[in-house]
C-alpha positions in Angstrom: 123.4 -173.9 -15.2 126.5 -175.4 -17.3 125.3 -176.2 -20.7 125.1 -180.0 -22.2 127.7 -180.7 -25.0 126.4 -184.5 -25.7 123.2 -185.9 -26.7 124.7 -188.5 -24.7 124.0 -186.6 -21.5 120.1 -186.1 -22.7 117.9 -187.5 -20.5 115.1 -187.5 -22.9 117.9 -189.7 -25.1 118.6 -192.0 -22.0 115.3 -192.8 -21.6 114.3 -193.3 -25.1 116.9 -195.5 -25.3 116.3 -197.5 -22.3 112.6 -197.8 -24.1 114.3 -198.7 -26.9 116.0 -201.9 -25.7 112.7 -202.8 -23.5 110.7 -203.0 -26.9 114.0 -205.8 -28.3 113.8 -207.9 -25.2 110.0 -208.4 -25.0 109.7 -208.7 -28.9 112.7 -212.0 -28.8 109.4 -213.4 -27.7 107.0 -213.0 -30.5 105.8 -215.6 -32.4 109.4 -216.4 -35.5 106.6 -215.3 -38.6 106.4 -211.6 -37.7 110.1 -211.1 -37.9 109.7 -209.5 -40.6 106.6 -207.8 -39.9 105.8 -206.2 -36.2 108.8 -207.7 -34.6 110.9 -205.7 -37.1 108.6 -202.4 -37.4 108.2 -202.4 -33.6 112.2 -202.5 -33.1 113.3 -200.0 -36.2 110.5 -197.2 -34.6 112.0 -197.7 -30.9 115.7 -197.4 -32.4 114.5 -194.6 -34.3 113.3 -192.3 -31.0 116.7 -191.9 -29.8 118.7 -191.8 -33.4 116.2 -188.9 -33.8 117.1 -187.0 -30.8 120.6 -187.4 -31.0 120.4 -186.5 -34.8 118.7 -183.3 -33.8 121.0 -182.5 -31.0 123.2 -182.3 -33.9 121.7 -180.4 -36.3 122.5 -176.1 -35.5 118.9 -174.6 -36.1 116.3 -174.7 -34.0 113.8 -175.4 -36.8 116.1 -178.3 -37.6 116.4 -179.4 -34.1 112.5 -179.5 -33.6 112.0 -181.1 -37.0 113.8 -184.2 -35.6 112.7 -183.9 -32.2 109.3 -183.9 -33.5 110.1 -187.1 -35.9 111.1 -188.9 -32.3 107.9 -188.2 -31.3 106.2 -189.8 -34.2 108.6 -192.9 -34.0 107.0 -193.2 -30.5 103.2 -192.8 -31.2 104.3 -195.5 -34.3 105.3 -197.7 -30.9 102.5 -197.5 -29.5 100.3 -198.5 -31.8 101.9 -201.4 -32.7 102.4 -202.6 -29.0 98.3 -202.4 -28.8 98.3 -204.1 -32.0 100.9 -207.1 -30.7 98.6 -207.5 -27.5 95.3 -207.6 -29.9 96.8 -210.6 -31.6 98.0 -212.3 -28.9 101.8 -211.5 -28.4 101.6 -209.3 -25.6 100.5 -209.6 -22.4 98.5 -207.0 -20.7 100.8 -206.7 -17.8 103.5 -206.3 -20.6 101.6 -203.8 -22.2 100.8 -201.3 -19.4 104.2 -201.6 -18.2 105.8 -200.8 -21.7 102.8 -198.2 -22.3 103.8 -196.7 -19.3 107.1 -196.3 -19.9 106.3 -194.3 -24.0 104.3 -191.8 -21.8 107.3 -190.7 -19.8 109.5 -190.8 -23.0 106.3 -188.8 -24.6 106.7 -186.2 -21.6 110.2 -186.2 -22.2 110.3 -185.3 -25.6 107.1 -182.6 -25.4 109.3 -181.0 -22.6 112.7 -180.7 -25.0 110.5 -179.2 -27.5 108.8 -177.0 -25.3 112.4 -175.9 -23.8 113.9 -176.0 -27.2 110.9 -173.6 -28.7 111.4 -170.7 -26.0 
C-alpha cells in the first residue's frame, strides 16, 4: 500500500472540502443581516474542517496530528448546529438541511475513521 505524501490526496480532506463549499453556496442565500453573524460563523467552521486536516497532516506527532484532527471534528459538530439553527429561523429549507446533514455525517465518518487509523 504506497503511502500518501499530500493532504491533498486525503479523502477525508476532499470531502470536507467539498462540504465546505456546499455550506458557501447555500449560505449566498441567507437573508444580507446575518453576514456577519451565521452566514459568517457557518462558513469560517466549514473552511476550518479541512484547514484542520491538512494542518494536522502536517504536524510530525501523532498527538499533534489527532489534536487537529480532532479540532476538524469540532469545526463540524459547530456546522451542524448552526445549519439546525438556520432552518429554525427560517433560512433553510428542510430539503436543504437533510441533504447538507447528510453530507457532515459522511465527513463525521471520515474524520472518526483517520483518527481511528491514525491512533493504531
Amino acid at each position: 500500500m504506497a503511502s500518501i505524501t499530500s493532504f491533498e490526496n486525503l479523502t477525508v480532506w476532499q470531502e470536507s472540502q467539498l462540504f465546505a463549499v456546499d455550506v458557501y453556496k447555500i449560505t449566498k442565500h441567507f437573508p444580507k443581516e446575518e453576514i456577519f453573524a451565521i452566514t459568517s460563523q457557518l462558513r469560517r467552521a466549514a473552511s476550518s474542517i479541512s484547514a484542520n486536516i491538512a494542518e494536522g497532516f502536517g504536524r510530525s506527532s501523532t498527538k499533534d496530528k489527532l489534536h487537529f484532527y480532532t479540532m476538524a471534528y469540532g469545526s463540524l459538530l459547530e456546522v451542524k448546529n448552526f445549519l439546525y439553527l438556520s432552518e429554525k429561523l427560517g433560512y433553510l429549507q428542510k430539503s436543504d438541511l437533510d441533504l447538507l446533514i447528510n453530507h457532515s455525517i459522511s465527513c463525521q465518518k471520515l474524520i472518526n475513521a483517520f483518527k481511528s487509523g491514525l491512533s493504531k
